[in-house]
Structures are given as C-alpha cells and as structure tokens.
N, C-alpha and C positions, 0 to 999 in steps of 0.2 A: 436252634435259633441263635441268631449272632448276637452278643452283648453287645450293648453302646458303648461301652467302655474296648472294647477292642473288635474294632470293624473289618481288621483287616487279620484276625487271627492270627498274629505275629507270634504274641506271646502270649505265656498262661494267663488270664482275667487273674484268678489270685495271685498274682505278681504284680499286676499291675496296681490293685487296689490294695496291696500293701504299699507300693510305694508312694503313692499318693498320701495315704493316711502317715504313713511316716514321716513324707514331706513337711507334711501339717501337723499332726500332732507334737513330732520332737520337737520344731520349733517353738511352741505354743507351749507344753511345757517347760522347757529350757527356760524362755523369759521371764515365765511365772516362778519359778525357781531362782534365776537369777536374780529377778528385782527384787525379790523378797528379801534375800540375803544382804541385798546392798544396802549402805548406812549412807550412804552421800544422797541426799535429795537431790544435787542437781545433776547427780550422775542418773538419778532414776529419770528425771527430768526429759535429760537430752534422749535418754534411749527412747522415751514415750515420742518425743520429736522425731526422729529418725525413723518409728516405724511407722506413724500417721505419715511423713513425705511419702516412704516405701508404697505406701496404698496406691497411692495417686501416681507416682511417676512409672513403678513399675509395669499397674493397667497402659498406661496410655505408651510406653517405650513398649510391650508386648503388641499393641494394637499397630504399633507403625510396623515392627517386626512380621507381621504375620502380612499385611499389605504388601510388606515388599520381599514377601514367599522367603524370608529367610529361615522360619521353619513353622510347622502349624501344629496343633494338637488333638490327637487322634480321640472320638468318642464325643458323647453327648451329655453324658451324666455331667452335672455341678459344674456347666460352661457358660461364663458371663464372656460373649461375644466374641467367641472362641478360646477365650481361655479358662482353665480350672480353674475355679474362682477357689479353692484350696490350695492351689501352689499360690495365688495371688498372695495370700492370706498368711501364708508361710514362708514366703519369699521377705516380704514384710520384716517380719518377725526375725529372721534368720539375719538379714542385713542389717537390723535394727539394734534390738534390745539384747538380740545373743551375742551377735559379734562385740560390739561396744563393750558388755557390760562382764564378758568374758577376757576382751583383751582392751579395757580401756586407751591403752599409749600404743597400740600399735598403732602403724601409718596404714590407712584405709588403701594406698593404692598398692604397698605388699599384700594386704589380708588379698582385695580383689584379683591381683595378680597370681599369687596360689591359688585359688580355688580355680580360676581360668585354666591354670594350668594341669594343674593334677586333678580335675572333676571334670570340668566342661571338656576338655582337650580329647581326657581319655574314652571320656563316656557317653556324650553329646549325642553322637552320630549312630551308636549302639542303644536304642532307646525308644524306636516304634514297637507299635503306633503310638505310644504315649506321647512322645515328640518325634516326629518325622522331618528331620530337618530338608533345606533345599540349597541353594547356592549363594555361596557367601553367607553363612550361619557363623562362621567365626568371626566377622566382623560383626553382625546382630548382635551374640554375645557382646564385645566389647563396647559398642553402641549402649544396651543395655544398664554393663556395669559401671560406663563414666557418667551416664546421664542418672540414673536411677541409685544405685548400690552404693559406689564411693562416696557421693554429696551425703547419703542421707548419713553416713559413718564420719565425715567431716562434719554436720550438724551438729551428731549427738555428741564430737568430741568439743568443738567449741561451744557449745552449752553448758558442758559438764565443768570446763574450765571457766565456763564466763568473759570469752574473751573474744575478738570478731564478729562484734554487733550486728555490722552492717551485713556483711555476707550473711549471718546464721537467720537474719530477716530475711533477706532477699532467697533463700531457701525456701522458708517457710511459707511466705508469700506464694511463690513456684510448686510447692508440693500443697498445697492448700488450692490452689487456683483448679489442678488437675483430677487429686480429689472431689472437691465442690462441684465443677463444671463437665466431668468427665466420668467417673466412675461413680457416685450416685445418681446422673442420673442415667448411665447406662443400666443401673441395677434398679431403678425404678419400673423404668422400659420393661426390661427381662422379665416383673412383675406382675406388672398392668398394661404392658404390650405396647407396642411399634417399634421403633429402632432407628438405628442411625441412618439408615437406605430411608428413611422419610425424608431426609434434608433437603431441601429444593438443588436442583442444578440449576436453575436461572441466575444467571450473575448480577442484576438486577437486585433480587431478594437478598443474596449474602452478602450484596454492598450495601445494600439500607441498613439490614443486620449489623453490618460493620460498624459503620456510620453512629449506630444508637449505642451499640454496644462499649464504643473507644470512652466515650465521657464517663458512662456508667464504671467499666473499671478501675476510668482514673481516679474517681472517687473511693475506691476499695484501696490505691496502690497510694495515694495522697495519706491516708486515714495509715497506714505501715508507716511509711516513710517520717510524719509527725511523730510517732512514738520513739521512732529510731534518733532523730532530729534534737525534737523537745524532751524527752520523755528518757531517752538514755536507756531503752526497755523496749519490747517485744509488744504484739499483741494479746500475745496469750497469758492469763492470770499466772499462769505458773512461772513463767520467765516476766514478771512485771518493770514497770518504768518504775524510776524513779521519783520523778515529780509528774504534777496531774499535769495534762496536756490538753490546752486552753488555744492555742494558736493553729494557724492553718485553717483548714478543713473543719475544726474541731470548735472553731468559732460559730460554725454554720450549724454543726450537728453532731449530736451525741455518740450514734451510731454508725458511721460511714461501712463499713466493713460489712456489717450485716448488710446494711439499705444496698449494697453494690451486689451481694449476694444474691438477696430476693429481689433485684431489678434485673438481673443479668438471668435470674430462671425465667420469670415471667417472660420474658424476649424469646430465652429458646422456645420453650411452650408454645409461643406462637411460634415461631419459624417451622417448628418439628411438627406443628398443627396438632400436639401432644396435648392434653388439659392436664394429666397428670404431672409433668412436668413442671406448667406454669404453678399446681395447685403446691409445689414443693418451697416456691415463695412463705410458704404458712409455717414451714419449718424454723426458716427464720425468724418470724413472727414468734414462735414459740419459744425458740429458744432467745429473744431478749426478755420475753415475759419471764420466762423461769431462771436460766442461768444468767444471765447478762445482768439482769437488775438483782438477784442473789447475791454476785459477785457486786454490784452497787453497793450494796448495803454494807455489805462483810469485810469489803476492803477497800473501798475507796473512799467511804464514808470514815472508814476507821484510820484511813493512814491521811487523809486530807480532810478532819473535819472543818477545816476553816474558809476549804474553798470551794469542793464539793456540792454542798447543800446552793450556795449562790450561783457555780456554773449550771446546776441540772432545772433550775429555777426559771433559768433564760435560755438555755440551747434544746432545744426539742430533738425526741429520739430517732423520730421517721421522715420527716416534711421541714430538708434544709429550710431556715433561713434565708430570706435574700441578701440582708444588710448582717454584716457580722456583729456578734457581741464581744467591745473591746473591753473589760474593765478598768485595762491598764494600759496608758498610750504607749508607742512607741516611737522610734526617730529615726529619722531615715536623714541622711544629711548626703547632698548635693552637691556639682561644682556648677554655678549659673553661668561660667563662660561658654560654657559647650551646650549647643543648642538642642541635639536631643535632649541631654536631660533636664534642660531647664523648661521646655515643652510640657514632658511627660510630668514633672514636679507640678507645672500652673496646674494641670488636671485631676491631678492626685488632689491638690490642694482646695479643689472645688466640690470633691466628692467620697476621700477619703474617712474611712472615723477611725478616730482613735490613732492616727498618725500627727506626730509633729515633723515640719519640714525646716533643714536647715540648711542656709544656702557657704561654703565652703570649699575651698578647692580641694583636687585633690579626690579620688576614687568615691562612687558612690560606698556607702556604709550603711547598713541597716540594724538598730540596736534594738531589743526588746528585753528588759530587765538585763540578764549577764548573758544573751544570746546577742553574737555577732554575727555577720554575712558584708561580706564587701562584693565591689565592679558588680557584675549581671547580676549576681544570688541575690542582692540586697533590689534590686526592683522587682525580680517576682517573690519576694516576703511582701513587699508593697504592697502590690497588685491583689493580695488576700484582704487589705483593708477597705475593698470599694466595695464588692457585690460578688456573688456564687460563682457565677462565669467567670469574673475577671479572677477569682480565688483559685479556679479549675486549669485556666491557663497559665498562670501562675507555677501552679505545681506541675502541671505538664512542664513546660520550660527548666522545670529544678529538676526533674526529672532527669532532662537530658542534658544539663551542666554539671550535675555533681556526676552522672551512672544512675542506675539505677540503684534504687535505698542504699545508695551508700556502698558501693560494693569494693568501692576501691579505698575505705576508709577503716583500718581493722581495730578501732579504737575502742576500751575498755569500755565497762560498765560503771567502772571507777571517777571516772574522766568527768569533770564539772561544767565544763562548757557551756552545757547543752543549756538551757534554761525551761 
C-alpha cells in the first residue's frame, strides 16, 4: 500500500515524517523555551506579533506559490489546501518568536538571506515528494521570504523597541486581514466542507461582492488607522493607545474592527454559498461578549475612568450610529475667498455637530483638543462630523492622502501629538 505521505516512494516515510515533526515540533519548543526565558515584555510581545502575521501571510504566499507551480507538496496527511498545515504552523514560529527572540538586533534581511542561502539553496530541490519543486522555485522562495518571513521579523523588532507605529500597524492590519479572511476560513472548509473552487466565476457576483465588501473593510482599516492617529497605539491590548479614542469611526461605534470582521464573513458565506462560514460571524460575536468587553472593564475602565463610562454610554457596540457623538467641539477654520471651501464650510455648517467653523485666510486647518491636520486632511476630519457615510469617505480619502495607516510616518509611541 502507498502511504499519503509519500506517493511517489521517493523517500523512506520515516524520513519524511521525522522531518515534518521536526519542522514543527523544534520550532514549537524553541519558542516556548525562548519566551519563557525572556524578561522584556515587549520583546515577548512583538515575537507573539510576528508569529500571529506568519500564520496568515505564510498560508496565503504558499497558496499563490503553488498556483503558480513554483513548487507543491507531496501527500495528503495534515494538508490545509495543499499545504502541511504543520510546516504552516512551524514556519510561523520559526520566523517569529525563534528567530527574533534568539537574535533580537539582527537585520531580518541578513537572518532571511542566510537561511536562502545555505537551506533553501542547498536543499530545496533535494526534498520530494515532500516538496517537489517546479520552475522558478527560487524566486517563490524569495517571494515568500519578503512578503511573509522578513515583515513579520521587522514587526516583532519595532514592537519590541516601540518605535514605527505606523508601519508595525499597517503589518498587523496585513497579517490579520489574511489570517481572519483566508486561512480560518480555509480551515473551517477543510472541517465542515466546501472550498475555495466554490467561488463563482461570474464577474458579476465578485463585482457586487466587491462593491459590499470595499465599505465594509473600510470600516475595519478606519477603526486601525484612529488608534494609530488618536490613540498613539495599536489595536491590540497588548500594544495599547495611549489615550481613549473618541474620534473618527470611533464616534459612530464602539467596535469597528470586529463589526468589519463579522460583516466581511457573513458576505463570504454567501458568495461561497458556505453557511459555515457565514455562521463564523458568531465568533466575533463571541469574542466582544467575552474578551473585548473583559478587556472593557480591566483596562479601559481602569486607565480612562473619567471618559470611559460616558463614551460606552452613547456609542453602541454593533449597529453604527448615523449622527456622530461629539462631546467635545472642534474647529475647523477656513479661507472664505476661495470658493470651494467656502461652498463646502456653508454645508458643513448646516449639518455638521459638534464642529465650530472659522472663516480665515490661509490653509484649511482642522483642530480637535492638541490634534492638528491642515489643506485636504483637515476637510476629511470634517466630513466625520455630518453622518456615517460622509465619516467613511472621509477616511477613505485619509487613506489615500496620508498612505495607508501611516506608513510613511515612523513616529514614536512617545510623541504627543496625537490627541
């Protein structure tokens, strides 16, 4: 009988499934070993970051890999959609919490660059059926390792220093989006059955898909972007803001991040004609009931009791808002010779809250306590004081006047700015 594990009787089966357990187990201890050891909390931090990205970019840079026959992997045992879901799982790990926490100051594109060289180089191509590579496999590798492996080793090292906000978000955002929307629910599938060959080919269907889908994220990447902005902070508790975050998005609804999560499953669910899928929506559901409002109580209640209790009073967790909650005005000041923005101010001024207008020459400027924005930035902070929509275009547009979260802004955690 042929084993799943080696189809094409290359090599010994126990060869093969040492190496696989090796793959996975060493890394897997190592981590667990190395964190333990470590005394730096935001070194255990960043390594915890970098191997949560690993999850998510890895899956989905192996899934392009193997589409475009740069190499596939032999067997059937423990495969999430052709790949080992144990190399996945150890790959992770290995790029993550080992490397970092083993060589914290090294430069991730030497670590990635040796291992290229003296593993992948030498042994790559020697290695069916467990990997069978095919043409152009040494560019797949490098593909790979600048998309997946080096970011997540850049993560864990500017977390661990606390320094490059913007990008270590825009990371996280990136290996979180691929995680969430790609590899759970490929392993849900792989569970409770169907697959990605369920997708419609009608172009039709994945442009409506599109269409619903683009708002919905924006509300996930808006709900980032505020923390990074106002917040001077992350969205994840363990890398927190600094101050509570009341503006934007955050006017409308408590939860943006989630709500974008469990709208954006529900959608595939349908598109995939999956109900499992859609039913993964509940997940989120779950986890604001349990962690999200845990974390309420433990930390945001405890580091903001003064403003806390009155924003969770007015902003509701699931079901935006139309009309934003301002507590606190802001100003937006104007030049009234120039006729767009003396236009766009009458209208603000008919519909805005919570905005005072002042008329001024000289660059639009938009003030909210010690948060400044001038020219464009300063009318889409505006346009979050009318209504949800106008809020969502808004941050679309900020979006693409600053980069995206700030990527080209490597500014401290220290930095006061931010309001």
């Amino acid at each position: 009988m042929i084993s799943p594990l080696l189809p094409e009787g290359l090599l010994p089966e126990p060869l093969l499934w040492a190496l696989r357990w090796v793959l996975f187990l060493g890394p897997l201890g190592a981590s667990a070993w190395l964190m333990a050891r470590e005394p730096d909390p935001r070194r255990r931090v960043g390594a915890l970051f970098a191997g949560l990205y690993g999850l998510g970019t890895i899956f989905v840079t192996h899934q392009i890999a193997l589409a475009a026959g740069w190499w596939r992997f032999g067997g059937e045992a423990l495969m999430l959609v052709g790949m080992p879901a144990d190399i996945l799982v150890g790959g992770a790990l290995l790029f993550g919490p080992v490397l970092h926490l083993a060589a914290p100051r090294a430069n991730p594109f030497l670590i990635a660059g040796a291992i290229v060289m003296f593993l992948h180089v030498p042994f790559f191509a020697s290695l069916p059926p467990f990997v069978q590579p095919g043409p152009g496999w040494l560019a797949g590798v490098a593909f790979v390792f600048l998309v997946a492996h080096v970011p997540a080793l850049w993560l864990a090292r500017w977390t661990s220093e606390n320094r490059k906000l913007g990008p270590r978000a825009t990371l996280l955002a990136f290996g979180f989006g691929w995680l969430a929307f790609g590899l759970l629910p490929s392993a849900v599938m792989r569970a409770m059955g169907g697959g990605w060959g369920d997708l419609p080919t009608a172009w039709s269907v994945l442009g409506a898909a599109a269409v619903v889908l683009a708002p919905i994220q924006l509300v996930g990447l808006a709900g980032v972007q505020m923390f990074v902005l106002r917040g001077n902070g992350t969205p994840v508790p363990l890398d927190p803001t600094d101050r509570l975050v009341r503006a934007g998005i955050y006017a409308y609804v408590t939860n943006p991040m989630q709500l974008c999560t469990a709208a954006t499953w529900v959608v595939m669910g349908l598109v995939l004609g999956n109900v499992w899928i859609a039913l993964m929506a509940g997940m989120a559901w779950v986890f604001v009931r349990g962690m999200v409002r845990w974390h309420h109580r433990h930390d945001l209640l405890v580091r903001f009791p003064d403003g806390w209790p009155e924003y969770r009073a007015n902003v509701p967790e699931w079901l935006p808002r139309w009309r934003p909650w301002m507590p606190v005005p802001a100003t937006l000041t104007y030049d009234p010779s120039r006729l767009g923005p003396r236009h766009l101010a009458e209208w603000l001024d008919t519909c805005a809250i919570g905005l005072t207008l002042r008329a001024a020459t000289g660059p639009a400027i938009y003030r909210d306590g010690d948060f400044t924005a001038q020219g464009p930035a300063a009318w889409t902070w505006a346009l979050g004081h009318v209504n949800f929509a106008t809020m969502l275009v808004g941050a679309g547009l900020h979006l693409m006047l600053e980069g995206v979260l700030l990527l080209r802004r490597p500014f401290a955690r220290s930095e006061t700015r931010h309001a």
